[in-house]
N, C-alpha and C positions, 0 to 999 in steps of 0.2 A: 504493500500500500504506500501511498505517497503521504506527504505533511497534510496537504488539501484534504485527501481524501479520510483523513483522519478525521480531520476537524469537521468536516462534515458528517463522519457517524456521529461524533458527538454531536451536532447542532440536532442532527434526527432522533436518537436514543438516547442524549443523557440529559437530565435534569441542568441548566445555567445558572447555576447559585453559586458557582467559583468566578472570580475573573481571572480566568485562564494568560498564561502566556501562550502566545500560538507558536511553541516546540512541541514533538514528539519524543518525548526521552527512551531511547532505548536501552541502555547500559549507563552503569556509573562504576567508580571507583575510587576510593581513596574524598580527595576533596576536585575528581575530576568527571564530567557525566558527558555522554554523546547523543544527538540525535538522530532521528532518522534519518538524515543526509548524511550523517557520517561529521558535522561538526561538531567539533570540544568545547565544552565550557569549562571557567575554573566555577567552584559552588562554595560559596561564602553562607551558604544559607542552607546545607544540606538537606530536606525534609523537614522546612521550619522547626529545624532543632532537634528533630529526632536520630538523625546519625550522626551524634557526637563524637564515635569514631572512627567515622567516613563512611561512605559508600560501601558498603557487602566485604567490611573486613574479615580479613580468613578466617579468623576464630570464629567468628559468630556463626557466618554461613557454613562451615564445619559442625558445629553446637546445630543448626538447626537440621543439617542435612541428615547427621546421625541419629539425632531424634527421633525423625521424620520414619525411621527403619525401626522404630521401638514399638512406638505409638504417640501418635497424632492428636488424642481427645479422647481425655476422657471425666467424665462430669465428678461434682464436689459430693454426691453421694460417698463416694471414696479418697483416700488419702493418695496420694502421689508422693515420691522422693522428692521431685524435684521442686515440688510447691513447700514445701518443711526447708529446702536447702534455700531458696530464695528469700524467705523470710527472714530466716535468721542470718543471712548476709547483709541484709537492708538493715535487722535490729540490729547486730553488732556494731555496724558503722554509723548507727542515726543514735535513740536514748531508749535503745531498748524498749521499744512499741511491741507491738502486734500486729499484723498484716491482713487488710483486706485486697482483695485483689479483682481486678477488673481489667478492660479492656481500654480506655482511653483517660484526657486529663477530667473531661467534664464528668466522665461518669464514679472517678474517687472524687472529685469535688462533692456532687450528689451524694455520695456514702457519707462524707466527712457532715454535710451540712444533716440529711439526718440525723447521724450520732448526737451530733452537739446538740438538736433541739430532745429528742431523749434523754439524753443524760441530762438534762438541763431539769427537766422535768414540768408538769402543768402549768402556761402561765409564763413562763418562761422560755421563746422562742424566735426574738428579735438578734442579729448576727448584724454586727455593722463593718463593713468594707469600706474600698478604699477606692473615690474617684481616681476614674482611668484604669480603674483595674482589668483585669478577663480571667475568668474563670469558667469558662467555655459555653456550648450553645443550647445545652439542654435545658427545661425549666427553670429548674435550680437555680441552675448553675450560670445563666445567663440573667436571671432576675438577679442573682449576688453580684452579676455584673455592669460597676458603674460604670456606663457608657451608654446614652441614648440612643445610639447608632446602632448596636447591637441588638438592642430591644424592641426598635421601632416596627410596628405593624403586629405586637402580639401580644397587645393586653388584653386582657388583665394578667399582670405578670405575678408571682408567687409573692403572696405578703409577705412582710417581717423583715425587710433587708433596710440598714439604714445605712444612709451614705456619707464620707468626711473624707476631708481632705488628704491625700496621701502627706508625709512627715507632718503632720498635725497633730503632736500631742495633746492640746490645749483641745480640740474638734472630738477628737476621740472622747475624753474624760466626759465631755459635755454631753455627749449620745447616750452616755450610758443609763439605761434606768433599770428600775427594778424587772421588766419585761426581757434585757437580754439576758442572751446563751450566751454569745461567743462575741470574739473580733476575729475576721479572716483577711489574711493577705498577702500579697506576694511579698519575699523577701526583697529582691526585686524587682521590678514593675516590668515587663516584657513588653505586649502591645501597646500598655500606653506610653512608652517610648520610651526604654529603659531608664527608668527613672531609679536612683541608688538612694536609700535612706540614710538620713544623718548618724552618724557613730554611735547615740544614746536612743535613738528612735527604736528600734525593738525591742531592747531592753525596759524603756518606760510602760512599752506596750504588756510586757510580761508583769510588770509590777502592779497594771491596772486590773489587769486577769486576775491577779494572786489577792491585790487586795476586795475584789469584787464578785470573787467564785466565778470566774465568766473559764472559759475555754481557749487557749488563745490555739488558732488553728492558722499554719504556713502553707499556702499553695505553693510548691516546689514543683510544677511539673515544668516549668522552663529553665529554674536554676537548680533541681537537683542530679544527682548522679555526675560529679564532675565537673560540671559545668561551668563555675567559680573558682575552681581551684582547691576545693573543698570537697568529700561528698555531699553536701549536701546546704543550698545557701549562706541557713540560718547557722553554721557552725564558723563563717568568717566575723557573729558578732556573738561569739561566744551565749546565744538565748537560746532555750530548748522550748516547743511546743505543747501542745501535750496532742494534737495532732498533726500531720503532713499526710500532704499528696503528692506524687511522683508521677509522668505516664515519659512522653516526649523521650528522652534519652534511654530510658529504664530499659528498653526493651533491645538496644544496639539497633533500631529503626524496624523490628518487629513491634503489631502492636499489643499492649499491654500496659494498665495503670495500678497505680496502689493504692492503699487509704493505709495509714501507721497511725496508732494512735498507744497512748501511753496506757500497761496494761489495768490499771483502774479504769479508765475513760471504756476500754477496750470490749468490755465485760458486757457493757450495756447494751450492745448488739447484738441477742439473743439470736436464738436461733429460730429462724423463718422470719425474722426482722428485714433482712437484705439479702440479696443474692446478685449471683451474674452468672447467668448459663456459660460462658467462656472463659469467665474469672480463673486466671493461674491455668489456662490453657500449655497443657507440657514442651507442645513446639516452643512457643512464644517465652514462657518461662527457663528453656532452654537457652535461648539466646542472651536473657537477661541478664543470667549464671556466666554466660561468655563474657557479655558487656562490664561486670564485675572483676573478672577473673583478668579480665587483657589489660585493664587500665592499671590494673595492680602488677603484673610482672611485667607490664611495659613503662610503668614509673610513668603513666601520663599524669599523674595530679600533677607532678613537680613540675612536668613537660606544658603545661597549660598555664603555671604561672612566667616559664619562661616566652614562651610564643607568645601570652599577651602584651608584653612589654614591649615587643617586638609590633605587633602589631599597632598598641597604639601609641607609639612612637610614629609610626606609619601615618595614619591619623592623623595627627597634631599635625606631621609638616606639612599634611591639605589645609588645617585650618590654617596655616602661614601664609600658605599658594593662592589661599581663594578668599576674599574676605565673606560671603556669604554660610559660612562655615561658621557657626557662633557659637559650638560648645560639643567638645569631644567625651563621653562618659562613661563606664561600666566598670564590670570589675568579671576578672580571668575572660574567657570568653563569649562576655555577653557584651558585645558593644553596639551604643549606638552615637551618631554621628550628627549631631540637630544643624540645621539647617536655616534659612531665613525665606528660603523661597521653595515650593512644594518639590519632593523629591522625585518624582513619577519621571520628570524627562530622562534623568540621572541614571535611575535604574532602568531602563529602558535603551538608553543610549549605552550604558553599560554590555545588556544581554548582547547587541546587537554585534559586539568588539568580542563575546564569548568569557562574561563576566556576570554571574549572578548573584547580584545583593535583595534587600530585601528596605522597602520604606514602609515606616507606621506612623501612626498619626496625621498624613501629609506630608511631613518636613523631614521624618527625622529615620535617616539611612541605621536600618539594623540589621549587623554581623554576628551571626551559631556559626563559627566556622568549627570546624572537626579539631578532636586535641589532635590529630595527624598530621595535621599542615605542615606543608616544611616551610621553610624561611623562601626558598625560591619560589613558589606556590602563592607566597603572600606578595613580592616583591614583585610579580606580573600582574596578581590581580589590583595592586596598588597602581600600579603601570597604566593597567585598563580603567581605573575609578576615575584617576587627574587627569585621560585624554574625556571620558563622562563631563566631568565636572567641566573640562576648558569649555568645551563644544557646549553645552547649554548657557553656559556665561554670555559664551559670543552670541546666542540666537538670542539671547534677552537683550545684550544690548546694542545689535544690528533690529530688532524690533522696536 
């Protein structure tokens, strides 16, 4: 089949709720993917996040290929190895939780969000977030999501969710009444443009929980597993949860999500409370076990705080090159790049050179590059961003 003729099945058989780029990807690798013509891109953006360590690294697609000759599925009526070994790799490295397990980020959101109104108990069912957050597209999980954008065309959206300012301790104290459960939020802010919290910001958050009995619950499914430099966000500001969610990286780009919760909170989740008919699926939980296992005898934590450095170094000397470039931010491999004029021509003009970034908000350029990336890898696709950026300059200001 040709790229047209692709794009054409899609306009006849599949639903248009993505805005698509019009490539056909047929293979990827590492932090490099091809399409149907046979052109390279470098991917700064692997699977918005989910192959943290590139494209169908050997271990994982090994881990799933052997699987795959074992058994494939099989349901939570029964125990499995490999669901017992996953867990207790996730609690070792997080505060010793307990593991619910699902298949994406919005659906442990959803687990996390009924827990807390449960454990909370009668009466108590109010969860306050954090403008600009995402916590995905499901009911829940998209009513916990402040962003009108998201929401829009599907009310009445689920009560109980109240909104404040993200690093707003002063917003937060003031929400709280006798009616909440919890506070939820991302360590930091992914879609609404990686936004990084003040140094005492978690921390006050945990003291407000601790003095208020409330839940404090971390959506980690874009900064956990490595993704910081860390396993796991909330451990670069020393705060513990007494929930998290994980999906995006967890699975080495297999999918699969988690709900952890500390095991008192954990308890509350009786049985026939929750479920997921694919939950800790053994393929997918196979890969997870890889995704674990490579990042650890491949020393990628340490490898991720040296490539960020690297990278936004890279960065910074756009913001020197270009003056509409107004503020470089993140932290290990979560960066984003704000901008002062919408970012759409950029990435675009980007893919066209065989460079794939990613913009949120409008303005603001956001890089999940793989902890794989070499340094030459970075230093072309940087190559390809400042001929982006020249070339949009120049059309804004020959317009």
């Amino acid at each position: 089949m040709t790229t047209q003729e692709v794009l054409d099945q899609y306009g006849r058989c599949v639903i248009g709720n993505y805005g698509r780029l019009p490539v056909v990807i047929t293979r990827a690798s590492g932090s490099q993917m091809w399409d149907l013509d046979g052109k390279r891109y470098l991917d700064l953006f692997p699977g918005w996040g989910c192959s943290l360590l590139g494209h169908c690294h050997p271990r994982v697609v090994e881990a799933i290929r052997e699987q795959a000759g074992r058994i494939i599925h099989v349901d939570n009526t029964f125990y499995t190895v490999e669901q017992g070994r996953l867990a207790e790799i996730i609690s070792e490295r997080s505060f010793g939780g307990k593991c619910f397990f699902c298949n994406s980020g919005a659906e442990a959101n959803e687990a996390a969000i009924k827990l807390a109104r449960k454990h909370a108990g009668p009466g108590r069912y109010k969860i306050i977030t954090m403008e600009r957050s995402f916590h995905g597209r499901t009911f829940g999980a998209m009513s916990a999501t402040a962003q009108s954008k998201t929401q829009q065309g599907f009310d009445p959206l689920v009560p109980g969710f109240v909104y404040v300012p993200f690093n707003n301790i002063d917003a937060v104290a003031k929400a709280i009444t006798n009616e909440t459960a919890a506070i939820m939020l991302e360590p930091i802010q992914g879609e609404g443009g990686v936004n990084v919290p003040d140094d005492n910001y978690l921390a006050s958050l945990r003291e407000l929980c601790d003095e208020h009995n409330l839940l404090l619950i971390f959506d980690e499914v874009q900064t956990g597993c490595g993704r910081t430099g860390t396993w796991f966000g909330y451990q670069n500001w020393g705060v513990e949860p007494d929930i998290m969610t994980l999906a995006k990286a967890l699975g080495g780009g297999a999918p699969i999500g988690a709900m952890v919760a500390k095991p008192d909170v954990a308890k509350t989740l009786t049985v026939g409370s929750h479920a997921s008919t694919f939950g800790a699926n053994p393929l997918v939980v196979a890969a997870a076990i890889a995704m674990f296992e490579t990042i650890e005898q491949e020393n990628l934590l340490e490898r991720v705080k040296q490539i960020s450095d690297y990278i936004m170094a890279k960065a910074r000397t756009l913001a020197q090159q270009f003056g509409f470039v107004e503020q470089v931010r993140g932290k290990g491999l979560m960066i984003g790049i704000e901008l002062s004029l919408p970012g759409a021509p950029i990435v675009a003009a980007a893919l066209e050179r065989g460079l794939r970034v990613n913009c949120t908000q409008s303005t603001i350029l956001r890089l999940l590059p793989a902890m794989t990336i070499t340094e030459a890898e970075v230093d072309e696709a940087f190559d390809i961003l400042a001929v982006a950026m020249q070339e949009t300059e120049s059309k804004l200001v020959s317009s």
